[in-house]
PDB file with SEQRES, HELIX, SHEET and CRYST1 records, atoms N, CA, C and O in Angstrom:
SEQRES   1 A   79  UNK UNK UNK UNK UNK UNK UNK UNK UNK UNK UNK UNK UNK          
SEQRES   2 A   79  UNK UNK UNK UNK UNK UNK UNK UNK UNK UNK UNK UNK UNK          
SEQRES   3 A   79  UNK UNK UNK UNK UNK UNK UNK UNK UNK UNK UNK UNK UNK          
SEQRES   4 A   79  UNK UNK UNK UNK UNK UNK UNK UNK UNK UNK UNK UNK UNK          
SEQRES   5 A   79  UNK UNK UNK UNK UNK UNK UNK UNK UNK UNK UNK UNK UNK          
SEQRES   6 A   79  UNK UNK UNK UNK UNK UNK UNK UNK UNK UNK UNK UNK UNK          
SEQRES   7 A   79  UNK                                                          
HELIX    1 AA1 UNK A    9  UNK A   20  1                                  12    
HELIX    2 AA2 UNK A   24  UNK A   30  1                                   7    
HELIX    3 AA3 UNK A   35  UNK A   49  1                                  15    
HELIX    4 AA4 UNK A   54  UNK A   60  1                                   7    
HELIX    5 AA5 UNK A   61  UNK A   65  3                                   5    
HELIX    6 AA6 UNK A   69  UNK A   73  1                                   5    
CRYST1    1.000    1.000    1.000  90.00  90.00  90.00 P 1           1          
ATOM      1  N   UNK A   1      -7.102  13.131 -24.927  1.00  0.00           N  
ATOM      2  CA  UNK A   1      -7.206  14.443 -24.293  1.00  0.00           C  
ATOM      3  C   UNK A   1      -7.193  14.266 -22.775  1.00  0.00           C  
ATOM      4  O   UNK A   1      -7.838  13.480 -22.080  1.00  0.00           O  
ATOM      5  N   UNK A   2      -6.108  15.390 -22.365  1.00  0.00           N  
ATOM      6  CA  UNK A   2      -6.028  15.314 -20.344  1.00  0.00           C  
ATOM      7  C   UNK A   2      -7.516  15.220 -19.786  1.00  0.00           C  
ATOM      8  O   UNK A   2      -8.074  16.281 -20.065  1.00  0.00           O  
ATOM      9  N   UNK A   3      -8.271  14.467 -19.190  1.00  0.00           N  
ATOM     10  CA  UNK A   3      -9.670  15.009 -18.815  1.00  0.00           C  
ATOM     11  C   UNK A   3      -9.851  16.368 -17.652  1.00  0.00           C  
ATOM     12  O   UNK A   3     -10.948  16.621 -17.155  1.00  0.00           O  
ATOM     13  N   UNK A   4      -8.687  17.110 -17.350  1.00  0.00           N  
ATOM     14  CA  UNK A   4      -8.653  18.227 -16.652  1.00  0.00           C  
ATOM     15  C   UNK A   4      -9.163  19.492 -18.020  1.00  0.00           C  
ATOM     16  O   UNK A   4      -9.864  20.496 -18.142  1.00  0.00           O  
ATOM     17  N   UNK A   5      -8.432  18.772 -18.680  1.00  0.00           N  
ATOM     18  CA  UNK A   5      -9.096  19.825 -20.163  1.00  0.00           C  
ATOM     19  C   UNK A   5     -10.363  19.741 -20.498  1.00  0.00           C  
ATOM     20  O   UNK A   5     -10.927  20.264 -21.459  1.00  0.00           O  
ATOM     21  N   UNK A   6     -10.752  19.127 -19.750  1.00  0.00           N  
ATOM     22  CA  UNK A   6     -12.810  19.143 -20.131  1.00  0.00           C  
ATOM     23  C   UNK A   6     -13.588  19.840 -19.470  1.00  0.00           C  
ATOM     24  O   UNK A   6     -14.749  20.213 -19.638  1.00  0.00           O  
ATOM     25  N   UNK A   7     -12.707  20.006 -18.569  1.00  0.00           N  
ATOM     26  CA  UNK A   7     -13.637  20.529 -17.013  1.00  0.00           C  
ATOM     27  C   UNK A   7     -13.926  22.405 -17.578  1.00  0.00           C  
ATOM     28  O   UNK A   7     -13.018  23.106 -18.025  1.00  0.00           O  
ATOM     29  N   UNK A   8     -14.868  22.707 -17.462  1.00  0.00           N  
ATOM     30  CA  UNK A   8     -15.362  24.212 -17.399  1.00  0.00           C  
ATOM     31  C   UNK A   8     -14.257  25.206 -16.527  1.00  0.00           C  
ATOM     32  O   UNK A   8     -13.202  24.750 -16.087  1.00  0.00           O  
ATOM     33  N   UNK A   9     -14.543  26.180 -16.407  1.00  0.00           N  
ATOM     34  CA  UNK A   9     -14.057  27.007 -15.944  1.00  0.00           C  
ATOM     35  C   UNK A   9     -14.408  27.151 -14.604  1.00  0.00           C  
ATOM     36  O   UNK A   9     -13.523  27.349 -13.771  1.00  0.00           O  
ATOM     37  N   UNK A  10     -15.618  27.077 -14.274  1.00  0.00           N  
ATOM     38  CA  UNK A  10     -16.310  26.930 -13.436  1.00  0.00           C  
ATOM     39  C   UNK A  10     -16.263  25.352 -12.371  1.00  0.00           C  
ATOM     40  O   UNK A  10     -16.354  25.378 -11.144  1.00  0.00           O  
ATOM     41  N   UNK A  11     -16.131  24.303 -13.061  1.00  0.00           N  
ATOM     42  CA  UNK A  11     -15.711  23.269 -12.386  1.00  0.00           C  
ATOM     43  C   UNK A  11     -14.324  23.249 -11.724  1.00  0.00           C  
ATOM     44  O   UNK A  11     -14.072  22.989 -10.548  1.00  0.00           O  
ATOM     45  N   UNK A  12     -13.301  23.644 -12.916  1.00  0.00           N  
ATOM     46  CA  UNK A  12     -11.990  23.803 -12.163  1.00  0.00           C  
ATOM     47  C   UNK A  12     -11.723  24.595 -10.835  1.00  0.00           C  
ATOM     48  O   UNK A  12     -10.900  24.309  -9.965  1.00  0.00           O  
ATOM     49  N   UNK A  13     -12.529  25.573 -10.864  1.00  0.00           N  
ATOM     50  CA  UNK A  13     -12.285  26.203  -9.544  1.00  0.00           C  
ATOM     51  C   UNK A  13     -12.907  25.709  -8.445  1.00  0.00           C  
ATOM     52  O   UNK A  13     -12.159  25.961  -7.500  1.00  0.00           O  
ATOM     53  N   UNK A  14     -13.939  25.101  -8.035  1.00  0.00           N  
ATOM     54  CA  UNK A  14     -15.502  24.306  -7.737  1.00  0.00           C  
ATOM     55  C   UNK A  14     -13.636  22.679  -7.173  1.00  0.00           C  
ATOM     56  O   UNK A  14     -13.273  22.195  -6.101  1.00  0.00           O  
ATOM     57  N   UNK A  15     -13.098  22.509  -8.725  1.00  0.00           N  
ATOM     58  CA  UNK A  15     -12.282  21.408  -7.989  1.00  0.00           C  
ATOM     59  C   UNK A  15     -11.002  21.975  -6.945  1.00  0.00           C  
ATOM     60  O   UNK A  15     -10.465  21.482  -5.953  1.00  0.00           O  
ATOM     61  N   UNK A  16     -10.816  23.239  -7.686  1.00  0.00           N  
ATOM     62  CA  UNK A  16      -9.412  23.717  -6.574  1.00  0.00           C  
ATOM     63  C   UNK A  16     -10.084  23.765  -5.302  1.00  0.00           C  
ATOM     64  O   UNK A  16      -9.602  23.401  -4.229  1.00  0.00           O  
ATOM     65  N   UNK A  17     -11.010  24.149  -5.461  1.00  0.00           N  
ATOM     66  CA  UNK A  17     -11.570  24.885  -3.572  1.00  0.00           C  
ATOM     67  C   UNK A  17     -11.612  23.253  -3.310  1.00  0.00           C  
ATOM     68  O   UNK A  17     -10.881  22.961  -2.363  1.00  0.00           O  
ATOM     69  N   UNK A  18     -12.200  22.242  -3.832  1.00  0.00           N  
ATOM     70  CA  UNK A  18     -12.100  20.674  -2.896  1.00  0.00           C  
ATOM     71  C   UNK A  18     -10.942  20.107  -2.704  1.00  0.00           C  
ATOM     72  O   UNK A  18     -10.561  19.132  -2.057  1.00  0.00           O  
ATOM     73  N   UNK A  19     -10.292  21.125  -3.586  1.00  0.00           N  
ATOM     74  CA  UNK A  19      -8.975  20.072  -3.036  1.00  0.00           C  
ATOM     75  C   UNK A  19      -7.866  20.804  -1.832  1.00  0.00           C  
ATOM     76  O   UNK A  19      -6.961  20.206  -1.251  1.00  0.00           O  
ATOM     77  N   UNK A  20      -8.157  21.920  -1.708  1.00  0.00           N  
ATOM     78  CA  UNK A  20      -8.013  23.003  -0.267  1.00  0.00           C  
ATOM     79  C   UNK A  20      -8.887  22.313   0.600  1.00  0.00           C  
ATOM     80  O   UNK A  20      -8.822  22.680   1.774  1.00  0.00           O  
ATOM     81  N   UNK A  21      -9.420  21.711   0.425  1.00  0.00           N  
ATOM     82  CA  UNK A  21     -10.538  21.001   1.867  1.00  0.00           C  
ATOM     83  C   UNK A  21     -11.464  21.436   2.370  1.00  0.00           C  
ATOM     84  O   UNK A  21     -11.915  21.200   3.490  1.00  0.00           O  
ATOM     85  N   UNK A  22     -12.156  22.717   0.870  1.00  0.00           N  
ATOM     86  CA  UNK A  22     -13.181  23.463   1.282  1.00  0.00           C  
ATOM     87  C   UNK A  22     -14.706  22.561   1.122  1.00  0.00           C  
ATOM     88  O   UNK A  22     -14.971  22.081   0.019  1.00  0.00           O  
ATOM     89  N   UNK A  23     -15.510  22.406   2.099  1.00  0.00           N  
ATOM     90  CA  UNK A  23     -16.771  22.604   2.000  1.00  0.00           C  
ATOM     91  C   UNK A  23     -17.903  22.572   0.938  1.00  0.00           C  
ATOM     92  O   UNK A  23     -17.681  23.484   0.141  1.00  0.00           O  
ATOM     93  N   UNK A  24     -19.015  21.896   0.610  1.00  0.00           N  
ATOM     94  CA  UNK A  24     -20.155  22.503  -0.663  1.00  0.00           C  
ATOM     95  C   UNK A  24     -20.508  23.757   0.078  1.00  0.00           C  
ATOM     96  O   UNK A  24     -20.514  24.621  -0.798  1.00  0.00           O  
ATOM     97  N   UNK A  25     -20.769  24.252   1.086  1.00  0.00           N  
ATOM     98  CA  UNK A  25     -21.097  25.542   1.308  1.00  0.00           C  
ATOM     99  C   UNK A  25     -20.658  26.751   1.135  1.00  0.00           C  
ATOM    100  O   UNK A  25     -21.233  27.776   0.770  1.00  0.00           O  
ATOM    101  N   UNK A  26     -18.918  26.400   1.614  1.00  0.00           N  
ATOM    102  CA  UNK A  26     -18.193  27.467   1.774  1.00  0.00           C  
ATOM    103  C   UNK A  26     -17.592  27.660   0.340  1.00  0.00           C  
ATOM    104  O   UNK A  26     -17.180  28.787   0.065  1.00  0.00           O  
ATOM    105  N   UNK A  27     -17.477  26.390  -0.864  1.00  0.00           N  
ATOM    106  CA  UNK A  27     -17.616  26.783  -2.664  1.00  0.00           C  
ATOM    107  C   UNK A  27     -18.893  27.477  -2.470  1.00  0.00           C  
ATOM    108  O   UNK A  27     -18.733  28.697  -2.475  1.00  0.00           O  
ATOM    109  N   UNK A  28     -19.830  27.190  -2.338  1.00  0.00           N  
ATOM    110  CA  UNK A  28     -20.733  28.043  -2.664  1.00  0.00           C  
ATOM    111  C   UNK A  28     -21.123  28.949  -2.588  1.00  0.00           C  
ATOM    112  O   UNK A  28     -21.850  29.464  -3.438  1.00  0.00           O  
ATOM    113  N   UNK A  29     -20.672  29.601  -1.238  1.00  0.00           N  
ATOM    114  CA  UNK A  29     -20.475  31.091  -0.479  1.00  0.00           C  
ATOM    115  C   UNK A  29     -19.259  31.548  -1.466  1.00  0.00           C  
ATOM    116  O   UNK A  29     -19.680  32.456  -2.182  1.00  0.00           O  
ATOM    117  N   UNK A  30     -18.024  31.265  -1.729  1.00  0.00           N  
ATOM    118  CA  UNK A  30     -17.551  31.592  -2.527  1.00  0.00           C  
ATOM    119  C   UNK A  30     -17.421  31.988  -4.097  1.00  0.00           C  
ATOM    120  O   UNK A  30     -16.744  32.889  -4.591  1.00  0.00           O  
ATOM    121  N   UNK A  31     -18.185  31.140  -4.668  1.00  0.00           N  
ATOM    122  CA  UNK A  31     -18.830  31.383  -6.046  1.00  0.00           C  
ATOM    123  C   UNK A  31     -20.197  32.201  -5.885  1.00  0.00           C  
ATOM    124  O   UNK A  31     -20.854  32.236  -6.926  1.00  0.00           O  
ATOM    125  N   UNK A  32     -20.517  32.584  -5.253  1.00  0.00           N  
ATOM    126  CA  UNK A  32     -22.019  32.746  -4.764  1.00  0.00           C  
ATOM    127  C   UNK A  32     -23.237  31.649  -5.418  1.00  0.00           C  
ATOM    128  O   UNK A  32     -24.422  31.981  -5.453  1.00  0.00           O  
ATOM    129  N   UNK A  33     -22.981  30.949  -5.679  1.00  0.00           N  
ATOM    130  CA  UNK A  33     -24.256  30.037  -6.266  1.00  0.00           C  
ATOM    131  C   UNK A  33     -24.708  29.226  -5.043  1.00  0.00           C  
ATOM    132  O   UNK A  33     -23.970  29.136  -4.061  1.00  0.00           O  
ATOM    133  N   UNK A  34     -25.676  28.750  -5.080  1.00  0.00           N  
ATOM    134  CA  UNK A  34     -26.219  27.605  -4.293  1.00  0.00           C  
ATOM    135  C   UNK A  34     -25.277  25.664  -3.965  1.00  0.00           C  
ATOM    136  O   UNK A  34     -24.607  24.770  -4.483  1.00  0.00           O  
ATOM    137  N   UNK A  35     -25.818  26.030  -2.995  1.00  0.00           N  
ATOM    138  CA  UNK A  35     -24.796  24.154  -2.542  1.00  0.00           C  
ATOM    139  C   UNK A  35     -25.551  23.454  -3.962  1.00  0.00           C  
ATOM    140  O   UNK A  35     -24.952  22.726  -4.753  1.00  0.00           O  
ATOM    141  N   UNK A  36     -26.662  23.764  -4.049  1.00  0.00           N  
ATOM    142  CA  UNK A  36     -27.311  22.426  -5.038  1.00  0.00           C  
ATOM    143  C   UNK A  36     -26.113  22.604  -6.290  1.00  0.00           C  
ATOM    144  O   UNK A  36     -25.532  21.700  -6.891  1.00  0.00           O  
ATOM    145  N   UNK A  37     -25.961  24.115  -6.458  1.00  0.00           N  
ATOM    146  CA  UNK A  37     -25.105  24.099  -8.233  1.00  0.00           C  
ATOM    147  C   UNK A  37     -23.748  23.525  -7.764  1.00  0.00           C  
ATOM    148  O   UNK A  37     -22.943  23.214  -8.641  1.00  0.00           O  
ATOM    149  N   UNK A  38     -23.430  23.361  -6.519  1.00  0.00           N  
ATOM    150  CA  UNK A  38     -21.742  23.353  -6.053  1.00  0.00           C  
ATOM    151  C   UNK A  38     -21.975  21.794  -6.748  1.00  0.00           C  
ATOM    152  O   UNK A  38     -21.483  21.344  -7.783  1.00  0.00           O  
ATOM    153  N   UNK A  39     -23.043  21.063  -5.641  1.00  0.00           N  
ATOM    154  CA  UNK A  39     -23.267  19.738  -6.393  1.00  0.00           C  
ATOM    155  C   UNK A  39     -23.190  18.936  -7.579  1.00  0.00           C  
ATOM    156  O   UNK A  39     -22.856  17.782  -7.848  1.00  0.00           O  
ATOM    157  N   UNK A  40     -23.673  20.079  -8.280  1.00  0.00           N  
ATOM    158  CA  UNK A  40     -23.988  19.870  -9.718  1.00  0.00           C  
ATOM    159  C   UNK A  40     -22.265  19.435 -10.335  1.00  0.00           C  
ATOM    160  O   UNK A  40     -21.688  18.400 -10.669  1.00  0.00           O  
ATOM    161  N   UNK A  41     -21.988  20.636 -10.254  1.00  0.00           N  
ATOM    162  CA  UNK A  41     -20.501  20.828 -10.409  1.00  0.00           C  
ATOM    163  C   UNK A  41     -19.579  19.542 -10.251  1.00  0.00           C  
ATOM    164  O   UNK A  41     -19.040  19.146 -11.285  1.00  0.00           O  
ATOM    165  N   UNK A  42     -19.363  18.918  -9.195  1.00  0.00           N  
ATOM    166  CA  UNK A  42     -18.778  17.986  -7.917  1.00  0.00           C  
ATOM    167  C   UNK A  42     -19.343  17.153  -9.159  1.00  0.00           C  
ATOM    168  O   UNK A  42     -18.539  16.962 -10.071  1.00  0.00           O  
ATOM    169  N   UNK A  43     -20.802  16.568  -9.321  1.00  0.00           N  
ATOM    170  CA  UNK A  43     -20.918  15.236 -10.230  1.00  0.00           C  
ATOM    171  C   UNK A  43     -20.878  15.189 -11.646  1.00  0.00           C  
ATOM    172  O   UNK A  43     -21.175  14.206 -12.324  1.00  0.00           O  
ATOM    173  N   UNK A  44     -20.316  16.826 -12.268  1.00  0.00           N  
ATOM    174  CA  UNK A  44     -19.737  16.602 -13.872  1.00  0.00           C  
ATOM    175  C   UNK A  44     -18.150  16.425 -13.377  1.00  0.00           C  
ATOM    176  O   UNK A  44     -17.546  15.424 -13.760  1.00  0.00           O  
ATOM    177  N   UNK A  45     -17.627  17.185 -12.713  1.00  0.00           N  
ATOM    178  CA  UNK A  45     -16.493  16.896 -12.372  1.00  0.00           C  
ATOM    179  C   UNK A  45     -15.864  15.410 -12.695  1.00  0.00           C  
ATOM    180  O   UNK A  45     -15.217  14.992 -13.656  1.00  0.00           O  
ATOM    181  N   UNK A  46     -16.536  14.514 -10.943  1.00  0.00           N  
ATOM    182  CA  UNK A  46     -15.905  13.164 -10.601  1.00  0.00           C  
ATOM    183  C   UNK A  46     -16.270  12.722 -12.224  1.00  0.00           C  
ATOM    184  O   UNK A  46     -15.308  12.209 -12.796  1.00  0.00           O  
ATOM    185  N   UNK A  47     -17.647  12.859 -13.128  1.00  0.00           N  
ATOM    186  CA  UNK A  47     -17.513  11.930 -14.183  1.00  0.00           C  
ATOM    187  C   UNK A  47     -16.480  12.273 -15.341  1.00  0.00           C  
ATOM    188  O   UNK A  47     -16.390  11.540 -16.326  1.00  0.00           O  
ATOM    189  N   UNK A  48     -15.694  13.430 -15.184  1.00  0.00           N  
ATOM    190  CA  UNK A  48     -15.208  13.776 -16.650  1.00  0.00           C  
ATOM    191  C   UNK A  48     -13.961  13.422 -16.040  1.00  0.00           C  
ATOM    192  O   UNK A  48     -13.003  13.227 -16.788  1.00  0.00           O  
ATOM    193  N   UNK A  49     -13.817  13.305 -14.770  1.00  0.00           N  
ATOM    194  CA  UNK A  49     -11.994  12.965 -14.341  1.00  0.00           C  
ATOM    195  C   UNK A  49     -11.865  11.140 -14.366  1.00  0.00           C  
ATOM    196  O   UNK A  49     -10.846  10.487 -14.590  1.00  0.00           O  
ATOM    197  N   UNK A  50     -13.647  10.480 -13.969  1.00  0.00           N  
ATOM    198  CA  UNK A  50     -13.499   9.234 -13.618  1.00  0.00           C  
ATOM    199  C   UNK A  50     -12.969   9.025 -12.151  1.00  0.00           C  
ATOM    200  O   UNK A  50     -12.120   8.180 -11.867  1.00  0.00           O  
ATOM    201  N   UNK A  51     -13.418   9.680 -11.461  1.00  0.00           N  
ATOM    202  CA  UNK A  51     -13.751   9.216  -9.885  1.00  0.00           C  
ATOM    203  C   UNK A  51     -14.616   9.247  -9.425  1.00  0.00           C  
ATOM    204  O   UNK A  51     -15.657   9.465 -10.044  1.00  0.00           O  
ATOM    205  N   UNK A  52     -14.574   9.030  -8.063  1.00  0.00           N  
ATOM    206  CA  UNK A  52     -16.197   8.828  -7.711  1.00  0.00           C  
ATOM    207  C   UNK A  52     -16.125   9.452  -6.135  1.00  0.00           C  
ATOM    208  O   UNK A  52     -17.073   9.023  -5.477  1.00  0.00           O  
ATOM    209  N   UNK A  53     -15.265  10.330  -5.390  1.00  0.00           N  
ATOM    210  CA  UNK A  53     -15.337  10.759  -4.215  1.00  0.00           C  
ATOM    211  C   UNK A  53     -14.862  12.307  -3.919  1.00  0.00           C  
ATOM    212  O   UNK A  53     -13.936  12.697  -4.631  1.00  0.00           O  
ATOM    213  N   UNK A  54     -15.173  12.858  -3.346  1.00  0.00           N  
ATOM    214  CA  UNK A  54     -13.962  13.923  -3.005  1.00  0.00           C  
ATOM    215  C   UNK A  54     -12.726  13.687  -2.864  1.00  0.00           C  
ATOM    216  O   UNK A  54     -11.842  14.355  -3.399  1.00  0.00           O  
ATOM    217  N   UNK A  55     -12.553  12.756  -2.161  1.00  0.00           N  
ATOM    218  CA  UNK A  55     -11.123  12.238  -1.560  1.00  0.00           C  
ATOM    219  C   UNK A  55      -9.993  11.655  -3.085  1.00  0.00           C  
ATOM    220  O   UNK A  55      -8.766  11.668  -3.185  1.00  0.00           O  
ATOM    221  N   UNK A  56     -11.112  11.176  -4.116  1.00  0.00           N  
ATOM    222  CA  UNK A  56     -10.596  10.630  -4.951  1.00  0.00           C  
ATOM    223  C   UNK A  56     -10.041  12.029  -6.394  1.00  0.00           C  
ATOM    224  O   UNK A  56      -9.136  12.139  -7.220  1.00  0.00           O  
ATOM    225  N   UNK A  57     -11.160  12.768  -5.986  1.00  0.00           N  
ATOM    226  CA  UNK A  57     -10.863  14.387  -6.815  1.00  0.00           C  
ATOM    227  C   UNK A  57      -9.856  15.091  -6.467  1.00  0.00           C  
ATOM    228  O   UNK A  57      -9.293  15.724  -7.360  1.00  0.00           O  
ATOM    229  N   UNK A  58      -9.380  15.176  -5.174  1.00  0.00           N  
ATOM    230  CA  UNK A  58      -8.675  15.503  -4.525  1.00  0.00           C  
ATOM    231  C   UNK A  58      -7.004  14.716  -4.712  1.00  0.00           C  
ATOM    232  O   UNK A  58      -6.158  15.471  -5.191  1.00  0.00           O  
ATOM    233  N   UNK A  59      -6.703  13.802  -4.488  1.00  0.00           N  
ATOM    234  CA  UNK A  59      -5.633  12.704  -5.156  1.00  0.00           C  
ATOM    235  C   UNK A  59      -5.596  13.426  -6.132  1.00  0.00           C  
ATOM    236  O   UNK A  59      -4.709  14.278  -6.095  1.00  0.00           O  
ATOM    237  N   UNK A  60      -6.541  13.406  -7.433  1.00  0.00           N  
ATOM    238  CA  UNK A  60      -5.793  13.412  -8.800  1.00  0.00           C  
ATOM    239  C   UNK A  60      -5.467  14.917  -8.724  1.00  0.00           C  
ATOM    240  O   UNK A  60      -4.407  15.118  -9.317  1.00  0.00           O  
ATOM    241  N   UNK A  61      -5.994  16.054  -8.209  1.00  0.00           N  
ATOM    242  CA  UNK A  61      -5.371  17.163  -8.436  1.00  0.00           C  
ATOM    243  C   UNK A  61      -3.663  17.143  -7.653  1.00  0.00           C  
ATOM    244  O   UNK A  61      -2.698  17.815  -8.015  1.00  0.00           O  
ATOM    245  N   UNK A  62      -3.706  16.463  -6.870  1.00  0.00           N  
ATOM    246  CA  UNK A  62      -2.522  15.870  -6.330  1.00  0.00           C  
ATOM    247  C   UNK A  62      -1.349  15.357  -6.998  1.00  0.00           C  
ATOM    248  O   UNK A  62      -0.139  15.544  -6.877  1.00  0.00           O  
ATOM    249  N   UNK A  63      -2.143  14.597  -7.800  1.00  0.00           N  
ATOM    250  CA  UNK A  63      -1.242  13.750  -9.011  1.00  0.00           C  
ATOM    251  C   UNK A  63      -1.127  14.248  -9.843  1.00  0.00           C  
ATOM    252  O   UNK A  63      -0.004  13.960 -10.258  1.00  0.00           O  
ATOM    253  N   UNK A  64      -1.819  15.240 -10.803  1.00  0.00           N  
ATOM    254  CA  UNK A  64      -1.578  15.660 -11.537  1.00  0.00           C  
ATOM    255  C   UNK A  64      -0.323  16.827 -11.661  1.00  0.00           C  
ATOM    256  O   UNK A  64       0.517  17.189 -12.485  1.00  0.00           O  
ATOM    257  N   UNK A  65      -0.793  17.173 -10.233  1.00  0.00           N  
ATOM    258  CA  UNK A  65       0.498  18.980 -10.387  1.00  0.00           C  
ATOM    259  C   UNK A  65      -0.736  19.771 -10.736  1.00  0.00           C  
ATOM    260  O   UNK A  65      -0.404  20.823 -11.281  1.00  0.00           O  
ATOM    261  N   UNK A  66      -2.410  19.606 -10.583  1.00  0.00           N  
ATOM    262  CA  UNK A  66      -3.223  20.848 -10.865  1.00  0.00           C  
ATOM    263  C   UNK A  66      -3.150  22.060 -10.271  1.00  0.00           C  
ATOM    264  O   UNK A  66      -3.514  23.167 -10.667  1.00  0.00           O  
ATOM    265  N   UNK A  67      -2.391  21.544  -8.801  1.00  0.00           N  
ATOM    266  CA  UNK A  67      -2.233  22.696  -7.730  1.00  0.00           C  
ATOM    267  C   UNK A  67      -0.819  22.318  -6.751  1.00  0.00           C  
ATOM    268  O   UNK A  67      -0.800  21.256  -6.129  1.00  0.00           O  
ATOM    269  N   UNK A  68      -0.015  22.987  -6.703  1.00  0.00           N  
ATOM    270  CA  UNK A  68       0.842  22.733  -5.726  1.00  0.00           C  
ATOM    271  C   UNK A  68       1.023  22.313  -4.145  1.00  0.00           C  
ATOM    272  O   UNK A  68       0.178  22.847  -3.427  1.00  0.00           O  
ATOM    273  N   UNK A  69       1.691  21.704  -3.659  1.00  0.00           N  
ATOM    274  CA  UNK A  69       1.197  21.062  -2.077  1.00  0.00           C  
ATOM    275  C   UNK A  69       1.014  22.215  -1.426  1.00  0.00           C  
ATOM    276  O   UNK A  69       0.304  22.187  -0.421  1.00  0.00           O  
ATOM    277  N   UNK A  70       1.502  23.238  -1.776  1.00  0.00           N  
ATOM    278  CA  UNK A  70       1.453  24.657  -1.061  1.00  0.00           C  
ATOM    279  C   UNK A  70       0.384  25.289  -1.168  1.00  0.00           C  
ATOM    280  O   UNK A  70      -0.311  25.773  -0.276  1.00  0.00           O  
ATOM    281  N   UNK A  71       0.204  25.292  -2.557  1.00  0.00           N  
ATOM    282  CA  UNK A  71      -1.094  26.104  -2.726  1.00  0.00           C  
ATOM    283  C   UNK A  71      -2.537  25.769  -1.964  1.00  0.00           C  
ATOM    284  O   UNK A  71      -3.458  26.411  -1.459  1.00  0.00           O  
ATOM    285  N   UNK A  72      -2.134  24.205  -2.212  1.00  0.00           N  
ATOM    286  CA  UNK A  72      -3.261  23.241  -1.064  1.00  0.00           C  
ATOM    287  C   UNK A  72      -3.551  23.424   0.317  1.00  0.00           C  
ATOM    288  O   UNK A  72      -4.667  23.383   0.836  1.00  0.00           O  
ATOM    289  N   UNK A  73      -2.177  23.681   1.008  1.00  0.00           N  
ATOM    290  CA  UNK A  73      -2.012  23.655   1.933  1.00  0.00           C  
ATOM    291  C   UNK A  73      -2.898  24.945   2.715  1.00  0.00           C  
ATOM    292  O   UNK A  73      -3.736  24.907   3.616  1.00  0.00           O  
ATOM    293  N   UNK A  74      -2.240  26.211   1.849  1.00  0.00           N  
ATOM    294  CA  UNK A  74      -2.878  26.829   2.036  1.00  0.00           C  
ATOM    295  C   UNK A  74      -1.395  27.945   2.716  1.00  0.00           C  
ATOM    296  O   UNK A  74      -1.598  29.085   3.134  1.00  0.00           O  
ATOM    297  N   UNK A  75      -0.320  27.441   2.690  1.00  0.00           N  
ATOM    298  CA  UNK A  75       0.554  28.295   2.745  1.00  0.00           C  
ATOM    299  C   UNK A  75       1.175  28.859   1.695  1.00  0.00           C  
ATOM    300  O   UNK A  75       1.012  28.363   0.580  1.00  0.00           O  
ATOM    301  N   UNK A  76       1.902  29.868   1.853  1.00  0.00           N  
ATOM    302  CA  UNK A  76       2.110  31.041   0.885  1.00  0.00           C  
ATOM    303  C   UNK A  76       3.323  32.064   1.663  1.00  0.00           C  
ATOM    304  O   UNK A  76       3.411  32.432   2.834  1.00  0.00           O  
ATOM    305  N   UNK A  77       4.420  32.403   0.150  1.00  0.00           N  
ATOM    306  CA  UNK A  77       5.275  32.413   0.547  1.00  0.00           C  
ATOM    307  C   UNK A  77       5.391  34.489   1.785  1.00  0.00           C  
ATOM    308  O   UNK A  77       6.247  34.968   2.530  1.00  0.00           O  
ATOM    309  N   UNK A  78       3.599  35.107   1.143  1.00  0.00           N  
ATOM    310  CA  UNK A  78       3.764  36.388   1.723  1.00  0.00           C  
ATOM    311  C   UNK A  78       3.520  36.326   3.017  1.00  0.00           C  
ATOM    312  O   UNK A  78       2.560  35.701   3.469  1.00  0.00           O  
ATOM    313  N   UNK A  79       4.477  37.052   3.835  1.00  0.00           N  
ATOM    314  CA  UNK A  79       4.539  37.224   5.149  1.00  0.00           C  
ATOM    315  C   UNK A  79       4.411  38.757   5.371  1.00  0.00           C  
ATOM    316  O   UNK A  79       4.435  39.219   6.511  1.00  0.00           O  
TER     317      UNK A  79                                                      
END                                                                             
């Protein structure tokens, strides 16, 4: 099984916002929960993907195709 298929609903998004280069605060301002739950999140995450960094969470959504370089980027095609 993909280990992206394990991740909650709640983690997956918790991983899109890290891999946009968002913040534990600004996930957390965004989900409204607390930095501690963003945390929480961040260390079921790295263990169900098998990494151990942001930087390294970040790569595999990279590698995988979880999110497009665009979508990452943060550009978009509406003008």
């Amino acid at each position: 099984m993909n280990p992206i298929h394990k991740l909650t609903e709640q983690e997956y998004v918790v991983l899109a916002l890290l891999a946009k280069g968002q913040r534990n605060a600004r996930i957390a301002d965004a989900l409204c929960v607390s930095v501690r739950t963003v945390e929480s999140h961040l260390y079921h995450i790295f263990g169900k993907l098998g990494v151990s960094s942001r930087t390294e969470a970040a790569l595999y959504v990279l590698h995988t195709g979880l999110l497009s370089n665009t979508e990452i980027s943060g550009i978009t095609d509406d003008i």
